[in-house]
C-alpha positions in Angstrom: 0.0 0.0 0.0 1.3 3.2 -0.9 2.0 6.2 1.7 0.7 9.6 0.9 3.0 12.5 2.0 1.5 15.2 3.3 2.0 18.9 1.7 5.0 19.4 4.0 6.5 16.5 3.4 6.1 17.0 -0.4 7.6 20.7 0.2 10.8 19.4 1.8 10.9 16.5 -1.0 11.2 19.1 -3.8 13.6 21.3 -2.4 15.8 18.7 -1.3 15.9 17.3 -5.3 16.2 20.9 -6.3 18.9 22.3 -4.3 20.7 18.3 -4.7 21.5 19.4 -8.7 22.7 22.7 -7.6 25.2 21.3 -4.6 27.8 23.5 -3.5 27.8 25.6 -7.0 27.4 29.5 -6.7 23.6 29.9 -7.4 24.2 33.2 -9.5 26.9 31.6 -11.5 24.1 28.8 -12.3 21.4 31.4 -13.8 24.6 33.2 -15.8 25.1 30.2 -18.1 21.7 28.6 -18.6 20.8 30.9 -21.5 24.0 29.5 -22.9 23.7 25.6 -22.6 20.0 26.0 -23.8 21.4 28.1 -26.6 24.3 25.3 -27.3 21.5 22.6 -26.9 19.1 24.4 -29.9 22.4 24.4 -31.7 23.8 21.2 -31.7 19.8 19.4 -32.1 17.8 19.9 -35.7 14.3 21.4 -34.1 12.1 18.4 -35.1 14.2 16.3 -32.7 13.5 19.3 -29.8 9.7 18.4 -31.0 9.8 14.8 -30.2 8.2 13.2 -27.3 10.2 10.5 -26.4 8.2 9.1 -23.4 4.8 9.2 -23.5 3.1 11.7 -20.8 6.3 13.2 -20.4 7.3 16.9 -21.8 9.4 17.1 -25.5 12.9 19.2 -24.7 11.3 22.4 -26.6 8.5 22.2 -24.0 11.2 22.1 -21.3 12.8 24.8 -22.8 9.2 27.0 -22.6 8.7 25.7 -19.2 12.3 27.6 -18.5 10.8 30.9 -19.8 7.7 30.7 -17.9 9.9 29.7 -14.8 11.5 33.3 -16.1 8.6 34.9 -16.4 7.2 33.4 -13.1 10.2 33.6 -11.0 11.1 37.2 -12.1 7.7 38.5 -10.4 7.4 36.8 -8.0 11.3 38.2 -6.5 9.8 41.8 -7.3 6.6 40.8 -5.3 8.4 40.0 -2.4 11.1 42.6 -2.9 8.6 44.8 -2.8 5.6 44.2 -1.2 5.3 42.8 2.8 5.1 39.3 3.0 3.1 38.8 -0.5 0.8 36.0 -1.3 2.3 34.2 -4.2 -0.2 31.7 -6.5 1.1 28.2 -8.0 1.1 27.8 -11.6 -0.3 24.6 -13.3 3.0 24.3 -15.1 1.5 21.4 -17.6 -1.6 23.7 -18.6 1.1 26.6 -19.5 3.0 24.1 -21.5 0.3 22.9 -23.2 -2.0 26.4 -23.4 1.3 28.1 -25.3 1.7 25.4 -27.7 5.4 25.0 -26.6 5.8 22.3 -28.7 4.5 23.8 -32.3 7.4 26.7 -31.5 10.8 27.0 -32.5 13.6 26.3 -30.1 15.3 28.9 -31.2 12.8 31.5 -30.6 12.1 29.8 -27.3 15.6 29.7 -26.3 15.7 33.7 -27.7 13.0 34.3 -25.0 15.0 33.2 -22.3 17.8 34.9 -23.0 16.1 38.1 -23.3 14.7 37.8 -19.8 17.3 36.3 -17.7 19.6 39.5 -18.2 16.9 41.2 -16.4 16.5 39.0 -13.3 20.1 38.1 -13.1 21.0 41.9 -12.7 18.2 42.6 -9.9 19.4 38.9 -7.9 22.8 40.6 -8.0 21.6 43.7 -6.4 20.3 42.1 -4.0 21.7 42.6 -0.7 21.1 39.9 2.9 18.2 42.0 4.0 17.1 41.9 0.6 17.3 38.3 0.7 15.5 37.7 3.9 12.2 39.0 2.9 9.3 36.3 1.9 6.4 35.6 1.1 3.9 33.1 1.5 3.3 30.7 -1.8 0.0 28.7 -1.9 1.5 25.4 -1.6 4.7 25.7 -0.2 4.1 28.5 2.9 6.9 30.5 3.2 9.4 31.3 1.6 12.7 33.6 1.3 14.2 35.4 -1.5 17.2 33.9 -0.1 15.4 30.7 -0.6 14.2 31.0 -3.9 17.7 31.9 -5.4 19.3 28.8 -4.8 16.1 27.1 -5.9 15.6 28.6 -9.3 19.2 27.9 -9.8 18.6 24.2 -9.1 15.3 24.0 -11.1 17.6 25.2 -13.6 20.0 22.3 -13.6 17.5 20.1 -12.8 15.5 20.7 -16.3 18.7 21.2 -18.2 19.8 17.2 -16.6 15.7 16.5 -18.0 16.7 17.8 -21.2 20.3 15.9 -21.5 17.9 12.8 -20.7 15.4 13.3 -23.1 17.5 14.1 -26.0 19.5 10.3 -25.3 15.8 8.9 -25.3 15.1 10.0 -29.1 17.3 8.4 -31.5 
């Protein structure tokens, strides 16, 4: 019989797998290449491959890459929410019904991977600004309670590697 973890349980779960990709690697060094190994990726992979869903029910790598750009999109308002306002409320995302509502798939890489590159400039310059009162503000998101701006940096950076090791994976699955 399975066991059913409870929402806290599940919390600690995902940040634990999150922050295991990113280790001991500086998290700000992590967002300042991940425009460039999804760049390399689009570059070294013919875009019908990038549309290929090599496990059923699971994301194709151009999806991951839109998922990345709504993390971007996502991610980048939600550190100006709590930068800005006092402890904000912060709503999840249904990340599948964005993948799917956008049409990821039917896009170009290129473009996708364009987007992201455009925005992470943009975040990346106001995470570097950021100083350790900065990074002790929070806010409360719907599912996971609180959480820190200095909690949320070394998570994005992990979600980051954690996607791009998805992508690596995927792209050995079609042949």
């Amino acid at each position: 019989m399975a066991t059913v973890q409870n929402p806290q349980e599940a919390t600690a779960a995902y940040r634990k797998k999150v922050l295991g990709f990113l280790g001991d690697r500086d998290p700000l060094e992590v967002l300042g290449t991940t425009g460039g190994v999804l760049a390399g990726i689009v570059r070294d992979h013919a875009g019908k491959r990038l549309q290929t869903r090599p496990i059923v029910g699971k994301w194709t790598p151009c999806e991951v890459i839109g998922h990345l750009c709504d993390c971007e999109w996502v991610y980048g308002y939600r550190t100006r929410l709590i930068l800005c306002e006092e402890n904000p409320a912060m709503q999840v995302m249904d990340q599948d019904q964005w993948v799917v509502g956008q049409r990821y798939n039917e896009r170009d890489p290129r473009e996708l991977v364009e987007q992201f590159r455009a925005l992470r400039p943009h975040n990346l310059r106001l995470w570097q600004s950021l100083t350790p009162r900065d990074l002790a503000r929070a806010g409360q998101h719907s599912e996971r309670g609180p959480e820190s701006l200095g909690q949320l940096l070394p998570m994005l950076a992990g979600h980051d590697l954690l996607h791009l090791d998805q992508l690596k994976r995927l792209l050995m699955a079609i042949l």
